[in-house]
C-alpha positions as CSV (number, residue, x, y, z in Angstrom):
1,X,-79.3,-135.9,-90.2
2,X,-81.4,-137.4,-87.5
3,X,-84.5,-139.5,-88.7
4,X,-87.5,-139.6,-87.1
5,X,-90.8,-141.7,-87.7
6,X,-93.2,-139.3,-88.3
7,X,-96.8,-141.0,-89.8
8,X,-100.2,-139.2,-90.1
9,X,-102.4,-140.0,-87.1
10,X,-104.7,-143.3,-87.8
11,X,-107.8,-142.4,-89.3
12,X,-109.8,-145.6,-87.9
13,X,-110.9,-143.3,-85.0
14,X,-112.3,-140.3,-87.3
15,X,-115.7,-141.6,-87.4
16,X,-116.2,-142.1,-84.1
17,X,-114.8,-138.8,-83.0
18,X,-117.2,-136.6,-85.6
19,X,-120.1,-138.7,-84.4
20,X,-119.4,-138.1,-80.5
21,X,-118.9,-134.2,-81.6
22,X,-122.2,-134.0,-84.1
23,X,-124.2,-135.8,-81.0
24,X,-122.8,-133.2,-78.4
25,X,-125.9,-130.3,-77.5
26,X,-126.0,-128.1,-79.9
27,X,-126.6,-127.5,-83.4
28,X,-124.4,-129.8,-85.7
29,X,-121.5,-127.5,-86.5
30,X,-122.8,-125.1,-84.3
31,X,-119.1,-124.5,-82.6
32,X,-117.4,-124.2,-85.5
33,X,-113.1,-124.0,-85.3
34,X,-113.8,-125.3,-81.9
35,X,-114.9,-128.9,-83.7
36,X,-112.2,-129.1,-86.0
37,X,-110.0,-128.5,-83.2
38,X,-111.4,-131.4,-81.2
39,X,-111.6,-133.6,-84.3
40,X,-108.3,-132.6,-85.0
41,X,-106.6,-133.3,-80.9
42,X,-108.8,-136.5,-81.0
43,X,-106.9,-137.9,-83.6
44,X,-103.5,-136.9,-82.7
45,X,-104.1,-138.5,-79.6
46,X,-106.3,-141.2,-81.2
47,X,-108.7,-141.0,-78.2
48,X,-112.2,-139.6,-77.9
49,X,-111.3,-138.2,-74.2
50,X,-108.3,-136.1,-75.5
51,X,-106.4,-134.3,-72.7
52,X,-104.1,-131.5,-72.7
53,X,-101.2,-132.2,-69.9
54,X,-98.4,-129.9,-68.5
55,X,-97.9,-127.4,-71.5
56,X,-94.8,-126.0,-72.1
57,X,-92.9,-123.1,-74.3
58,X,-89.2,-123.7,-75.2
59,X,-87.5,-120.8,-76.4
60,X,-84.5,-121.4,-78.6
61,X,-82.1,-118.4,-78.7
62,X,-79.5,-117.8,-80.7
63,X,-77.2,-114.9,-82.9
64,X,-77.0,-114.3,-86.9
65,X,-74.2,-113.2,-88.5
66,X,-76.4,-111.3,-91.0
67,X,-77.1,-108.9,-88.8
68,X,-73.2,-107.7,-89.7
69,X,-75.3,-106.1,-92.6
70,X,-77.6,-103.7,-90.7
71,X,-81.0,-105.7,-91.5
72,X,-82.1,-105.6,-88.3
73,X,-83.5,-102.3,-86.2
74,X,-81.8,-104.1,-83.1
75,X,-78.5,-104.6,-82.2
76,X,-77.3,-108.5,-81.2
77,X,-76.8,-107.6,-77.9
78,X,-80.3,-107.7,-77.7
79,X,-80.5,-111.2,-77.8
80,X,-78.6,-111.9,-74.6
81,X,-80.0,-108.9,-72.8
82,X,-83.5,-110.3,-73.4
83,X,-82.6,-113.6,-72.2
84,X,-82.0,-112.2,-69.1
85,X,-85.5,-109.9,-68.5
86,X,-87.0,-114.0,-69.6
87,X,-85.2,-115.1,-66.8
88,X,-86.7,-112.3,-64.6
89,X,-90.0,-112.8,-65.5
90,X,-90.5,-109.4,-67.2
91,X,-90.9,-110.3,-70.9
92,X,-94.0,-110.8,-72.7
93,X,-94.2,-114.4,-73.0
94,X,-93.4,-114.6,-68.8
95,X,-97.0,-112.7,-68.3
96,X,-98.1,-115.2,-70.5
97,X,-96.6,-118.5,-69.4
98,X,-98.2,-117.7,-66.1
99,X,-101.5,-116.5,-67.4
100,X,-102.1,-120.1,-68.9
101,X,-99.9,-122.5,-66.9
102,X,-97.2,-122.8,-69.4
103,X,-93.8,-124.1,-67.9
104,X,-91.0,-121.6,-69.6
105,X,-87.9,-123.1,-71.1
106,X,-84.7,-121.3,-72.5
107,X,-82.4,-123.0,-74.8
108,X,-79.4,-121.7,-75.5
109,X,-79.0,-122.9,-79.2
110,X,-76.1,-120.1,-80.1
111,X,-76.2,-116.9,-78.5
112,X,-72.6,-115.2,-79.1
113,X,-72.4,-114.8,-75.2
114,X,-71.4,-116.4,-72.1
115,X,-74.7,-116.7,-70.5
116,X,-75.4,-117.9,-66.7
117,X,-76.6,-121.3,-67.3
118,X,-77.0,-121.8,-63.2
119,X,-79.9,-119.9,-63.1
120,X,-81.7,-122.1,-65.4
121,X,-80.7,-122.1,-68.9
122,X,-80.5,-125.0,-70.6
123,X,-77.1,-125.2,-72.6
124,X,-76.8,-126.7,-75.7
125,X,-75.0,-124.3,-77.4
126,X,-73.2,-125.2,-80.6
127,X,-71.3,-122.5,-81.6
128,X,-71.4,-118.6,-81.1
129,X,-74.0,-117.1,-84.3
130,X,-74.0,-118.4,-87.5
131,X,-72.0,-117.4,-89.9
132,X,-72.8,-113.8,-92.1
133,X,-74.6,-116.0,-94.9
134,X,-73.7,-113.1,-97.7
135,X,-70.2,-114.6,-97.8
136,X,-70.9,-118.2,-96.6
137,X,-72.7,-121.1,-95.3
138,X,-74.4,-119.9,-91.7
139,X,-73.3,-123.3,-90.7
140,X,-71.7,-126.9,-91.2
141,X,-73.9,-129.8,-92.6
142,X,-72.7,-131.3,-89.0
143,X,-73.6,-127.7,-87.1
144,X,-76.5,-128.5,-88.6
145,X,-77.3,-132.3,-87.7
146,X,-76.3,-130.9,-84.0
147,X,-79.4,-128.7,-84.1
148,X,-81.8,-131.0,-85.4
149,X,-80.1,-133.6,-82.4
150,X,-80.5,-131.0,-79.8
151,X,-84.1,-130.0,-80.3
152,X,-85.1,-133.4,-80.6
153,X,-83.8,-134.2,-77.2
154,X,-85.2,-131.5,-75.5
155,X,-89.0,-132.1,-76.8
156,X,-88.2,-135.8,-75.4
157,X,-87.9,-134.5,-72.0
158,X,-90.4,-132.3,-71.9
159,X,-92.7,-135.5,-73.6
160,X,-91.0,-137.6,-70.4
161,X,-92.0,-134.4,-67.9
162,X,-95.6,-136.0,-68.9
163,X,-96.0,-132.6,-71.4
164,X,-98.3,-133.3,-74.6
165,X,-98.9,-129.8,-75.6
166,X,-96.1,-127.8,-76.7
167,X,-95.4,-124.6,-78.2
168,X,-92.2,-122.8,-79.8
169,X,-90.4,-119.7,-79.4
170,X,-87.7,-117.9,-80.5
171,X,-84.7,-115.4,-79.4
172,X,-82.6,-113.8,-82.0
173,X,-82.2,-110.6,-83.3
174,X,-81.8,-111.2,-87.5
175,X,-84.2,-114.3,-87.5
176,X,-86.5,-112.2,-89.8
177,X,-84.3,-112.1,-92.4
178,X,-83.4,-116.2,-92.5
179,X,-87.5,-116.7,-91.9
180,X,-87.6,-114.5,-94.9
181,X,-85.3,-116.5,-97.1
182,X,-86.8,-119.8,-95.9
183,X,-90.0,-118.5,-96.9
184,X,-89.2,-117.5,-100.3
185,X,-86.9,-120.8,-100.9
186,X,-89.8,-123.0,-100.0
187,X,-92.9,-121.6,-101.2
188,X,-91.3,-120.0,-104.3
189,X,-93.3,-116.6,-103.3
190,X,-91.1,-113.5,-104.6
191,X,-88.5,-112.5,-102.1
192,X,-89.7,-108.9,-102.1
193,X,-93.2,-110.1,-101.0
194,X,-91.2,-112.0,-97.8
195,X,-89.1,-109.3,-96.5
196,X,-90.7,-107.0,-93.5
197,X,-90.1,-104.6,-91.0
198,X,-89.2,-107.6,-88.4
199,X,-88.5,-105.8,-85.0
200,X,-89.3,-102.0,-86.3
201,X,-87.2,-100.9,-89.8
202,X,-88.6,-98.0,-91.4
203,X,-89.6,-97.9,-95.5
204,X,-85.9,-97.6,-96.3
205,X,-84.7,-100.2,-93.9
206,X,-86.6,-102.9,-95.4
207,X,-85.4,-101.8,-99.0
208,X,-82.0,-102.5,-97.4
209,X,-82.6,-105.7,-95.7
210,X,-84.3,-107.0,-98.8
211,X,-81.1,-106.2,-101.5
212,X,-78.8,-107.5,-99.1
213,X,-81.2,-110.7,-98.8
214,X,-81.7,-110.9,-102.4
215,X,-77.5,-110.3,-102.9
216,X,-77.3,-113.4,-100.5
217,X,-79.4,-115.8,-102.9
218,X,-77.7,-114.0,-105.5
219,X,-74.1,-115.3,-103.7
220,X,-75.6,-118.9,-103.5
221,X,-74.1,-121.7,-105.2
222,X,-75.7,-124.6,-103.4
223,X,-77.9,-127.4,-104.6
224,X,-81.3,-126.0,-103.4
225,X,-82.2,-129.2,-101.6
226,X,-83.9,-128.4,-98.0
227,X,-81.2,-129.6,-95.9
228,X,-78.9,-127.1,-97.9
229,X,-81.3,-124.1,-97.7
230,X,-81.1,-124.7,-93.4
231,X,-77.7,-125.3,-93.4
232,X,-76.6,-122.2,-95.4
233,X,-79.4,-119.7,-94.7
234,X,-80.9,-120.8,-91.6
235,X,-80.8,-119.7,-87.6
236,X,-79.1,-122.0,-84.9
237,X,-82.0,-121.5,-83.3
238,X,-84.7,-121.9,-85.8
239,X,-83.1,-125.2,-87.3
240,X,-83.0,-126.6,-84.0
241,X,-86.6,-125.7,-83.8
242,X,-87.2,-127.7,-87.0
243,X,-85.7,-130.6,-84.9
244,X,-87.9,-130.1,-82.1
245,X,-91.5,-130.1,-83.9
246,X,-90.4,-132.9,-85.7
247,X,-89.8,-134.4,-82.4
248,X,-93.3,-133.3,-81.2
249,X,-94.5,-135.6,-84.2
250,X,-93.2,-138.4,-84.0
251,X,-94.4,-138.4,-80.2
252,X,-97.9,-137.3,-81.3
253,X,-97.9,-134.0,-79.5
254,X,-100.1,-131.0,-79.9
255,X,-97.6,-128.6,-81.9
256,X,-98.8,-124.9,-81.5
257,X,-97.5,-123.0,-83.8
258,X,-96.4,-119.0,-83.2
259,X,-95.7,-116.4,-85.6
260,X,-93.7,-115.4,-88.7
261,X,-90.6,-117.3,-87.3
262,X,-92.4,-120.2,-86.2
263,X,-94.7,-120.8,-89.0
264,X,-91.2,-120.8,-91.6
265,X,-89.5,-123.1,-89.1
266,X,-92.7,-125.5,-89.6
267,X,-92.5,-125.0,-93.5
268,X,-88.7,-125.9,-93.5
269,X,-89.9,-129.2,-91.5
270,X,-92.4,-129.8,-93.6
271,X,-90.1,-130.0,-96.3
272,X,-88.4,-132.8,-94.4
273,X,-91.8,-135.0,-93.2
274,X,-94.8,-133.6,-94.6
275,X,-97.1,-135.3,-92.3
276,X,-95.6,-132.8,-89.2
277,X,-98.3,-130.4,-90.6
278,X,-100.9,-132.4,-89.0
279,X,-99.6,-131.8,-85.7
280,X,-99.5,-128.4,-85.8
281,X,-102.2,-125.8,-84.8
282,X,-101.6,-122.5,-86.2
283,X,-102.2,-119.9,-83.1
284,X,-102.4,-116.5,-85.0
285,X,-101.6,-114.3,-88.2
286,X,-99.2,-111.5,-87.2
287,X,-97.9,-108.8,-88.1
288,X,-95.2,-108.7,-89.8
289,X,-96.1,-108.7,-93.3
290,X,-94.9,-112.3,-94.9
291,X,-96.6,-114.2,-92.2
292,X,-100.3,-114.6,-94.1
293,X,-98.3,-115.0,-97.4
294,X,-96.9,-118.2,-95.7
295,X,-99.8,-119.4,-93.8
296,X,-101.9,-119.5,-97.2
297,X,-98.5,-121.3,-99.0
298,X,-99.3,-124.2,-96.5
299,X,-103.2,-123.7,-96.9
300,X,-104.0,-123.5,-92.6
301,X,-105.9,-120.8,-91.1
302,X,-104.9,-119.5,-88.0
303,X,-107.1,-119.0,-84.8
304,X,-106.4,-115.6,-84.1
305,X,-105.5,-112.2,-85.7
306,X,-104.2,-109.8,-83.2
307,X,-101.5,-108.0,-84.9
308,X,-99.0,-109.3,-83.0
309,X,-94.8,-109.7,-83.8
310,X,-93.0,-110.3,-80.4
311,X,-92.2,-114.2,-81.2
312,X,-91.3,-116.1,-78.2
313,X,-94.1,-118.2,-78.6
314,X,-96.7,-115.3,-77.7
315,X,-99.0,-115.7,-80.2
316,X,-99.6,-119.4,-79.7
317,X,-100.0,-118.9,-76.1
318,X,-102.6,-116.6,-76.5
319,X,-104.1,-119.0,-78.6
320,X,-104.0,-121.8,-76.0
321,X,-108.0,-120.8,-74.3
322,X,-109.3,-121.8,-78.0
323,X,-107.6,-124.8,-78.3
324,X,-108.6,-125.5,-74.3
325,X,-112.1,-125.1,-75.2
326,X,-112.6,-127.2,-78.2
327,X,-111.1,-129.9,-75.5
328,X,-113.0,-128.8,-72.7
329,X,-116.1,-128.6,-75.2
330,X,-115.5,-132.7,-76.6
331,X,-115.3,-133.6,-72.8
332,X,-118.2,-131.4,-70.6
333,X,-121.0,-130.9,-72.9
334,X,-123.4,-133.3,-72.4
335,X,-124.8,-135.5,-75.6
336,X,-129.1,-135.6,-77.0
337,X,-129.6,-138.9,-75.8
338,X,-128.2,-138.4,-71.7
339,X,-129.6,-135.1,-71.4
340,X,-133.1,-136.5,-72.9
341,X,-133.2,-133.6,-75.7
342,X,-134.3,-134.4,-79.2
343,X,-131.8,-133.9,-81.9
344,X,-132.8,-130.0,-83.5
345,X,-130.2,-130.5,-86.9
């Protein structure tokens, strides 16, 4: 597997940054999240004048042979079809993307179609789904190290595109049930208590995603390590996600983090370099019903709680004005002694 150099940001600055915040006008504390966020962006960026530049959203997409097992309300061809309304501009995250001047990206990661990649795709494709993880591995050790590869490279051009905000989202109709396996692998919270409606099953369609999730641990005869749990359980396009934010890292780039998907595909990294955690800002809690389970397993709060479960990334764009403002706030607001006002805290 790819290495990357991933440290925690350099804590020399921290003082200085809490003192320029504490000395802005207002109340010490007085702007709340907004403060930790700034505290938090000043360090990754180890500057008191952080900046956020040319944001972007890369969706990865990709197919899961699980869904051979009827754990997903959707059929696979979703997966491609949706591709195409992104390319359109009529999905959710498109509103969004041009509500807060995010550049879109679609990766092709393993979607079990041949999909138009001259009218903007990005191909790296490597291979058509995963495997159906009941019966086998969902992919190679070296299907594996290809994802972790191809993420990387693509946060490294976005990074080279002058982008130092980034965000992640997601394509693929059964990535639910991997997020749900991930989830119960790492954190060691009952499987039952990670298993949810993903994109709309009733009462008795989760009972029947969950026994043919639980039958799939039951199958497994791997070594538990994390690089086993994301070869054998995980989503082309969720491992190369992994690859990506670990990416991000390493190049000290604002990771925002989206929803149930997301958050698992952070935990998974976290596994690997614990230190990616400090990277990522957590944009919401949604709805589907592991997703606070796992945000309190990695102790982070999220900024927003809206109910949402459309992945692509939508939640942590929506999230984007917050993290604006704590920048905007570190930057524009005047301090006591310029403005002439006496300290009141």
């Amino acid at each position: 597997m790819k290495t990357f150099n991933i440290t925690s940001p350099d804590k020399a600055i921290r003082e200085a940054l809490i003192d320029k915040i504490n000395n802005l006008t207002k109340p010490k504390g007085s702007l709340g999240r907004l403060e930790e966020l700034a505290l938090q962006i000043g360090l990754i960026q180890q500057t008191l004048n952080p900046m956020l530049k040319n944001p972007q959203n890369i969706i990865f997409a990709a197919d899961h042979g699980i869904v051979d097992e009827g754990v997903s309300l959707s059929p696979k061809e979703i997966t491609w079809q949706q591709i195409s309304n992104f390319l359109h501009g009529g999905a959710g995250i498109n509103f969004l993307c041009r509500q807060h001047g995010f550049e879109l990206k679609i990766v092709d990661a393993g979607v079990d179609y041949d999909l138009p990649y001259e009218k903007g795709i990005i191909d790296m494709k490597v291979r058509k789904s995963t495997r159906n993880y009941l019966h086998e591995a969902a992919m190679t050790k070296e299907e594996m190290d290809l994802c972790i590869e191809r993420g990387a490279e693509i946060v490294h051009r976005s990074h080279e595109e002058g982008c130092n905000l980034i965000s992640f989202g997601e394509m693929g109709i059964g990535n639910t049930s991997s997020s749900s396996i991930w989830m119960t692998c790492f954190t060691n919270i009952p499987l039952e208590q990670c298993v949810g409606a993903g994109s709309g099953l009733d009462n008795e369609g989760i009972r029947h995603k969950y026994n043919v999730l639980k039958q799939a641990l039951d199958n497994y005869q791997g070594d538990h390590s994390t690089e086993d749990i994301l070869c054998y359980f995980g989503g082309l396009e969720m491992v190369m996600a992994v690859g990506a934010m670990l990416q991000a890292a390493e190049l000290h780039m604002v990771i925002l983090i989206d929803g149930f998907i997301m958050t698992n595909c952070i935990l998974a990294a976290s596994k690997l370099y614990p230190e990616v955690l400090e990277y990522a800002i957590f944009g919401h809690c949604g709805d589907e019903s592991g997703h606070k389970s796992v945000l309190d397993a990695l102790g982070v709060k999220p900024l927003l709680n809206l109910d949402l479960r459309l992945g692509e990334g939508s939640g942590a764009i929506c999230a984007y004005p917050i993290v604006d403002s704590a920048v905007r706030m570190i930057n524009e607001m005047d301090n006591f002694a310029h403005a002439s006002i006496t300290k009141y805290f």
